[in-house]
C-alpha positions as CSV (number, residue, x, y, z in Angstrom):
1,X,159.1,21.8,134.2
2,X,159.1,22.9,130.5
3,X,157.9,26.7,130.1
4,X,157.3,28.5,126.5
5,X,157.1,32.0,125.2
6,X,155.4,31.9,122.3
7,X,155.4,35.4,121.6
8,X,158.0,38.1,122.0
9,X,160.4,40.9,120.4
10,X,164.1,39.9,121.2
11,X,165.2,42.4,118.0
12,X,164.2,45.2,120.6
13,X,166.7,48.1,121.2
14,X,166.1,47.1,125.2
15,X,167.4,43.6,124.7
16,X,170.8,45.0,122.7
17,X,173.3,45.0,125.3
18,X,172.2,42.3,126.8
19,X,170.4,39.5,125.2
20,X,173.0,36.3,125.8
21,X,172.6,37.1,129.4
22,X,168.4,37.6,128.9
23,X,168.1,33.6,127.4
24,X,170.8,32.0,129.9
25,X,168.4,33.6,132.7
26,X,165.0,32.3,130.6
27,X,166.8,28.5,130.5
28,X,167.9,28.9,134.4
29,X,164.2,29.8,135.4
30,X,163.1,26.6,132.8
31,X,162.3,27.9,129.6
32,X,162.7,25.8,127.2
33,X,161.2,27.9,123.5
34,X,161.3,31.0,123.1
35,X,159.0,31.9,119.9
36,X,160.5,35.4,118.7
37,X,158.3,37.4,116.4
38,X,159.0,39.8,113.5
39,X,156.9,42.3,112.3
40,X,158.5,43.6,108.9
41,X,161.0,43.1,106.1
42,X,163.8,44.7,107.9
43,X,162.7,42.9,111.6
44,X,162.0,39.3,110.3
45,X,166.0,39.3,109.2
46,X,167.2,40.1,112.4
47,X,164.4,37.6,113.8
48,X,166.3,34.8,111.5
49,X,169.2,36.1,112.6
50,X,168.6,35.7,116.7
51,X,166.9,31.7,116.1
52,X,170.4,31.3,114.3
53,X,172.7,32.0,117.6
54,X,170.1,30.8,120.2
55,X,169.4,27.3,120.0
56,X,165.9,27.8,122.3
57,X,165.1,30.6,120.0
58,X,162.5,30.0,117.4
59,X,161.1,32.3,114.8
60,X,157.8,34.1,113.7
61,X,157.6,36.0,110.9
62,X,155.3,38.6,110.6
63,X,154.0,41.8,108.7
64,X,152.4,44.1,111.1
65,X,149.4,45.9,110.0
66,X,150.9,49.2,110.9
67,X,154.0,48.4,109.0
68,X,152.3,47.1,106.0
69,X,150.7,50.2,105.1
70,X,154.0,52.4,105.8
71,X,152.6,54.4,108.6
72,X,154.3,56.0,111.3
73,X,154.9,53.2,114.2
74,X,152.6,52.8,117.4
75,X,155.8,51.4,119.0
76,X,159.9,52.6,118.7
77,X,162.8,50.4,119.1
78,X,162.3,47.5,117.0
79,X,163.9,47.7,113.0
80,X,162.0,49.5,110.9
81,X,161.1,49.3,107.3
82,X,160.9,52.2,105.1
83,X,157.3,52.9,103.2
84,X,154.5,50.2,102.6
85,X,155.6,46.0,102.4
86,X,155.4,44.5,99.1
87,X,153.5,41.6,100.5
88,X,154.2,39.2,97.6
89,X,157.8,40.1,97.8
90,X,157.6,39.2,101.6
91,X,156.3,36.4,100.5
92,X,158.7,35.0,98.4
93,X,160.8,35.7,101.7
94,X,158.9,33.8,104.0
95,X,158.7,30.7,101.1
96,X,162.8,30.9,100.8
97,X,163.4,30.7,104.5
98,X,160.0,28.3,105.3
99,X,162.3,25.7,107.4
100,X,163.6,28.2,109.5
101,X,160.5,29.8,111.0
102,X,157.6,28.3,113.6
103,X,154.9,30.4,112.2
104,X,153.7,33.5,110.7
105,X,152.9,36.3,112.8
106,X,152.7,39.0,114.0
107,X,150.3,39.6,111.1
108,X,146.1,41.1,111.7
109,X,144.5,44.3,112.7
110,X,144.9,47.2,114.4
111,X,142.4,50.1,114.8
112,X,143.3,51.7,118.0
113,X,145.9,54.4,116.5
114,X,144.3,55.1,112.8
115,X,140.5,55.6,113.3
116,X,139.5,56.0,109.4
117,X,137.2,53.3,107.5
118,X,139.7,53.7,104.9
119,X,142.8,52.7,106.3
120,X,140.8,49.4,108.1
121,X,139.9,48.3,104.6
122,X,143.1,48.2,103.7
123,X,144.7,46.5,106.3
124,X,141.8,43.7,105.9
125,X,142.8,43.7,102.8
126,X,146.6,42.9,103.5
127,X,145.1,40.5,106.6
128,X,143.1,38.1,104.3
129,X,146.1,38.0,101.8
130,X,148.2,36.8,104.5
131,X,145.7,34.3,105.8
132,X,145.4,33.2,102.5
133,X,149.3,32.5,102.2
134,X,149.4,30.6,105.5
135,X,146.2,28.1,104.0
136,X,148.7,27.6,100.8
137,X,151.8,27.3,102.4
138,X,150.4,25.4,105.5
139,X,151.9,27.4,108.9
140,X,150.5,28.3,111.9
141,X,149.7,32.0,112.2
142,X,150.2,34.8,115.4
143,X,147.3,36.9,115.1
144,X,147.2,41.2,116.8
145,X,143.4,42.0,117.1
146,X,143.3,45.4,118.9
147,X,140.4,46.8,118.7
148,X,139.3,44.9,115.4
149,X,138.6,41.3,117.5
150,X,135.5,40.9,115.7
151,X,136.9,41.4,112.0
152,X,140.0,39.0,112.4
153,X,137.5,36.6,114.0
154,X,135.2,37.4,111.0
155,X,138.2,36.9,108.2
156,X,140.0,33.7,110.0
157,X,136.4,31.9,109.9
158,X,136.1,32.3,106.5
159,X,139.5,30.5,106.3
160,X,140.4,26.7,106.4
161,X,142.8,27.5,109.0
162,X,143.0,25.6,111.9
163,X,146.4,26.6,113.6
164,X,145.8,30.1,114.8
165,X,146.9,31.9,118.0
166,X,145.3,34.6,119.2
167,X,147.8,37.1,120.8
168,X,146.7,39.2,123.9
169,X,143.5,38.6,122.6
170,X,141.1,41.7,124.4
171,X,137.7,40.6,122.7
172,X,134.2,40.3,124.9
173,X,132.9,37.4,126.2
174,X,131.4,36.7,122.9
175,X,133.8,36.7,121.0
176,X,136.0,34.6,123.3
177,X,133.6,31.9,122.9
178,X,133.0,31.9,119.3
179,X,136.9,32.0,118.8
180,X,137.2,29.1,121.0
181,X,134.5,27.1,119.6
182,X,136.7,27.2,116.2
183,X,139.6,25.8,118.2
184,X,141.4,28.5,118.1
185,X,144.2,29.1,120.6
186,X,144.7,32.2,123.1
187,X,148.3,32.8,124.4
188,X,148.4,34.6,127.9
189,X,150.5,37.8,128.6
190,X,152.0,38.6,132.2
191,X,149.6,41.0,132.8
192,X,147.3,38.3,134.0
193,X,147.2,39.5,137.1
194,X,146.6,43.0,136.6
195,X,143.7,42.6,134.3
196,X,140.7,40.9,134.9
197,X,139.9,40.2,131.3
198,X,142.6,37.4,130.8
199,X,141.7,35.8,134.3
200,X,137.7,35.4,132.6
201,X,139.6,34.5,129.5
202,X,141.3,31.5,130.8
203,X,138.3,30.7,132.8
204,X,136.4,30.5,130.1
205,X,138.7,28.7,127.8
206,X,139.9,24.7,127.8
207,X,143.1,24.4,129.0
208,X,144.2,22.7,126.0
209,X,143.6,26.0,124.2
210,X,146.3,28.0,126.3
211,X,149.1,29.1,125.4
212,X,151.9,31.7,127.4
213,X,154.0,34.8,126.0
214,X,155.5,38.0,127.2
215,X,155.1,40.4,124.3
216,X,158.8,41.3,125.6
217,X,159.5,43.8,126.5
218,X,156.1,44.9,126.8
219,X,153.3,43.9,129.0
220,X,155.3,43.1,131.8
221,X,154.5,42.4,135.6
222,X,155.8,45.3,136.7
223,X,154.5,48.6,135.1
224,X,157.8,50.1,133.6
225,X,159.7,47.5,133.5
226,X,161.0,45.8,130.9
227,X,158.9,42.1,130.1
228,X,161.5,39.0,130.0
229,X,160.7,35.7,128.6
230,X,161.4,34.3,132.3
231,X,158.6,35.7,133.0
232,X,156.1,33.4,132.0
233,X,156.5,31.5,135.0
234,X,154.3,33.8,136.8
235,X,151.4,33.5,134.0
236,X,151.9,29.7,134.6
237,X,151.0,29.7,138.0
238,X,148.2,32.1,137.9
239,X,146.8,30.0,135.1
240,X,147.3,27.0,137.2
241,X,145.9,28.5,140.3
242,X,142.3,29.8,137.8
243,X,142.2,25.6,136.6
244,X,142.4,24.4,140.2
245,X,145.2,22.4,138.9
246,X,149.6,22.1,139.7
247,X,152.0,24.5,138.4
248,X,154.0,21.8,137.0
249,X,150.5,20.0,135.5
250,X,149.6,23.7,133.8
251,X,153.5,23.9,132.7
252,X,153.0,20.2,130.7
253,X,150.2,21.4,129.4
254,X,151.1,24.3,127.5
255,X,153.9,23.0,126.5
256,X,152.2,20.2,124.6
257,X,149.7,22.8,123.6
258,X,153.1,24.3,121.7
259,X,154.5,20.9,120.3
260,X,150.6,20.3,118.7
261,X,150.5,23.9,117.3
262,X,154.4,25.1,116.0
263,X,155.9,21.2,115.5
């Protein structure tokens, strides 16, 4: 069986003392990519860094909305980056190192913590520069929607992008369709099983559109705990059992939904 987490944050202070231990375990239990994703200047180094010494490893680079605009973090433990990003200057970055990273991402929206018209502009602002640099440059791109489904869906449409993962995506029915119907991809957290949104989701949505991640170490099975790339065994075979289909079948699947999307 050939499992993939195509999204997760090794650079995490929770994964510090013991991260060689973390990917022997994720290749024991059969995984065989792990896609790790940056979300600044200071994060997407150490991203490079952990591909480097992990040959399952792979990186995504990414500018996180939050980040982007210097605000104060929604999340602590990963690197952080002092003030705003200089996109272009992150982009000169992502150009230097372009064969050592998968994709970009995590790059999009995020309205849940800052509420203000203002601050959204912005950060659509920084979102369709970014989408703009992945048409040019030609990479896939790891898109974080919360809250603002309907504007990513609204600025990725207007793009000639065709390789684009939706993370965690948490958008209505509607939107799931009309996201689908551009051939976009959805990758599937662990929480499968405790919400009842991403069991519709991948009822709704062609298998060959799936994709699984952990968001390590968040969103794991157990409330509290911390989320290992291992893990996506368990969204496997809730996926599998939604399709009506093998765990090994649904494994083959998404794994060749990887290799069409990041190789």
């Amino acid at each position: 069986m050939k499992l993939v987490d195509v999204h997760c944050h090794l650079t995490h202070e929770k994964f510090a003392k013991d991260l060689d231990k973390v990917i022997a375990n994720a290749k024991k239990k059969d995984v065989k990519v792990i896609i790790c994703s940056g979300i600044n200047p200071a994060d997407n180094k150490k991203v490079l860094e952990i591909a480097k010494k992990y040959d399952i490893v792979k990186a995504s680079l990414g500018i996180y909305p939050i980040d982007a605009l210097g605000l104060a973090p929604d999340e602590t433990g990963l690197p952080r980056h002092k003030g705003k990003i200089d996109l272009e200057e992150e982009f000169k970055f992502f150009k230097k190192n372009k064969k050592n990273f998968v994709a970009i991402g995590e790059v999009g929206l995020d309205y849940y913590w800052i509420k203000e018209e203002k601050v959204h502009a912005k950060m659509r602002e920084n979102f369709e520069k970014i989408v703009k640099f992945c048409e040019k440059e030609k990479v896939p791109i790891v898109v974080h929607t919360r809250k603002a489904e309907k504007d990513c869906l609204d600025i990725l449409e207007k793009s000639k992008l065709k390789k684009v993962v939706l993370h965690s995506f948490q958008g209505n029915k509607k939107l799931i369709k009309r996201a689908s119907e551009l051939g976009y991809s959805f990758s599937i957290p662990c929480i499968i099983d405790k919400l009842m949104h991403f069991q519709m989701l991948v009822e709704m949505v062609d298998i060959n559109q799936l994709l699984t991640e952990t968001d390590a170490p968040w969103l794991g099975p157990v409330p509290g705990e911390r989320n290992v790339p291992s893990n996506v065994k368990l969204t496997v075979e809730r996926i599998a059992k939604i399709k009506g289909i093998t765990t090994e079948e649904c494994a083959n699947n998404i794994f060749m939904n990887y290799q069409k999307m990041f190789l």
